[in-house]
C-alpha positions in Angstrom: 24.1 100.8 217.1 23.9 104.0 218.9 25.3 104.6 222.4 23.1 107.4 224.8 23.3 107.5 228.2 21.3 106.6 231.5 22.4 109.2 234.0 25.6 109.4 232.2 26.1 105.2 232.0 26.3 104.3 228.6 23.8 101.8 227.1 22.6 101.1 223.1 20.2 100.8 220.9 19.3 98.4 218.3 20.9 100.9 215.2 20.7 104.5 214.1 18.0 106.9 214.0 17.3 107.2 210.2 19.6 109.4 208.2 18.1 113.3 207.1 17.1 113.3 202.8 16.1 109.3 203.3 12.5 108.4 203.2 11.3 107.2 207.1 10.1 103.9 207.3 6.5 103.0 207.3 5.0 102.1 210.7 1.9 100.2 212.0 1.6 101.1 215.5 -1.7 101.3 217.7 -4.3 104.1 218.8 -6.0 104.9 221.8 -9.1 102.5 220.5 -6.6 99.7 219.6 -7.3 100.1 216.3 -4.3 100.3 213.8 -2.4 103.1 212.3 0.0 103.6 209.7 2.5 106.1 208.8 0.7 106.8 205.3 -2.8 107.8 207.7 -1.1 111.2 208.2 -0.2 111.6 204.6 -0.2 115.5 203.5 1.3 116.4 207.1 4.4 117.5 208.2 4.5 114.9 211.2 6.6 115.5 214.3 7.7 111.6 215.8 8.1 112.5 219.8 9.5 109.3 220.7 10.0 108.4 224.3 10.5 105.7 226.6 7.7 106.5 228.7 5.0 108.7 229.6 5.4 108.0 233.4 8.7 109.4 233.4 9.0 113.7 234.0 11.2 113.9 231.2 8.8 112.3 228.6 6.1 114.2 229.6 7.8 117.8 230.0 8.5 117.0 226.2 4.4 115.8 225.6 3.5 119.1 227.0 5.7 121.0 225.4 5.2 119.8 221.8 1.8 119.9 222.4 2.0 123.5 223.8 4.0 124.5 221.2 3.1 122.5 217.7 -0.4 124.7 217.3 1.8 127.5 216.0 2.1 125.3 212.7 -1.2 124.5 211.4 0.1 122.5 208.6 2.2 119.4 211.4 0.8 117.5 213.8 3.1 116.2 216.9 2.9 112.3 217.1 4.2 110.8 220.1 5.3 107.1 220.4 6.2 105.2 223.7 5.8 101.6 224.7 2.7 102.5 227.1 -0.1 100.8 226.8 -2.8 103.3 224.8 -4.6 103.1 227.8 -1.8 104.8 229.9 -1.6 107.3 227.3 -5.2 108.5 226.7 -5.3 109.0 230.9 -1.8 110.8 230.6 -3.2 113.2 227.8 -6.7 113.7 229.7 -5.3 114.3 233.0 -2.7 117.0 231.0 -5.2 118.1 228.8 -3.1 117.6 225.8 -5.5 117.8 222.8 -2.5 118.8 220.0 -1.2 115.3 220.3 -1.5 112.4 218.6 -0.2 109.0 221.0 0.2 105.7 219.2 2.0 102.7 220.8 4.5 100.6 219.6 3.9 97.5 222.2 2.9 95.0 220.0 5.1 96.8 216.9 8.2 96.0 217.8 9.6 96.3 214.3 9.2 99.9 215.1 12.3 100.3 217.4 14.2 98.6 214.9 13.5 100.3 211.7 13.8 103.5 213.6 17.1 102.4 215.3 15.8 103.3 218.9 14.6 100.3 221.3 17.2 100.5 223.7 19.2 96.5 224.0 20.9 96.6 227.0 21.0 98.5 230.8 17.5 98.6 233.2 15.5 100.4 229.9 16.2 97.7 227.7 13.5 96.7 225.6 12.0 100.4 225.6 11.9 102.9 223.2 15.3 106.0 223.6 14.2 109.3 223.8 14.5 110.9 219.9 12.5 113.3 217.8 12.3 113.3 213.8 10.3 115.8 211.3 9.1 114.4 208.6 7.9 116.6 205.7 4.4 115.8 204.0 6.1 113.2 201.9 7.7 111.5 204.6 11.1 112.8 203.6 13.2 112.9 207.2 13.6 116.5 207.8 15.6 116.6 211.5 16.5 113.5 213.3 17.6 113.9 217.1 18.7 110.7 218.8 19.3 112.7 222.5 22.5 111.8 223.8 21.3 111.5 227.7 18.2 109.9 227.6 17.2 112.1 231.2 17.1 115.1 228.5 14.7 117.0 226.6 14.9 117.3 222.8 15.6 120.2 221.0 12.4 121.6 220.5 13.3 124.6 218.6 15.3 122.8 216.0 12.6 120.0 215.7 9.8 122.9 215.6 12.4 124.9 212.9 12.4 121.7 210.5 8.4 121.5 210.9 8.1 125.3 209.9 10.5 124.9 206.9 
């Protein structure tokens, strides 16, 4: 279990982000046209995992915007960004932001997600949502950089994350 904070209150997760070197787990979460989509459909990619608790929060989507802004330096990653939202939430979010870099996929009806990731929050007024964290994965899905941010009111590291996706 990991302990972050909410506006510096401590609260959990459900375990710990997956360890650099390991292999990440595989994932069936859902697209914009509800269809499913796994972990091994962006095989041969370096994939970015933007994982937030929401896209209707500032935060979450100062970090959508600047992954997106910022990922089409590396031709060779693509940025995917997980929330609880519905995909329908997401798809107006990325349209009204005009985020076309971006891949969203939901975890609400994966919740074995947050637990083989380590990062559905268990307790305090986000439980049962996803904590803010970023992982690079190399095109073997070998964890490159794992973040699990502290204070869940702030932004990744985007240059270490974007670092690990160049290497």
């Amino acid at each position: 279990m990991a302990q972050i904070t909410l506006k510096g209150e401590p609260i959990h997760t459900v375990g710990e982000l997956p360890a650099v070197g390991r292999e990440a787990p595989a994932f069936t979460l859902c697209s914009a046209d509800l269809s499913d989509v796994t972990l091994n459909d962006f095989a041969g990619k370096k994939k970015v995992l933007n994982i937030v608790p929401s896209l209707d929060t500032g935060v979450c989507a100062t970090s959508a915007k600047a992954f997106n802004e910022r990922v089409s330096s590396i031709p060779a990653a693509i940025v995917i960004n997980i929330s609880a939202d519905l995909p329908f939430a997401q798809t107006r979010f990325c349209e009204a932001e005009q985020l076309e870099q971006i891949v969203n996929l939901s975890a609400f009806r994966s919740p074995a997600f947050g637990k083989d990731y380590g990062v559905t929050i268990i307790d305090g007024p986000l439980r049962g949502v996803l904590s803010r964290a970023v992982l690079v994965l190399g095109e073997d899905n070998r964890i490159l950089h794992a973040e699990q941010v502290p204070e869940i009111i702030q932004e990744p590291n985007y240059d270490a994350a974007l670092a690990a996706a160049q290497s």
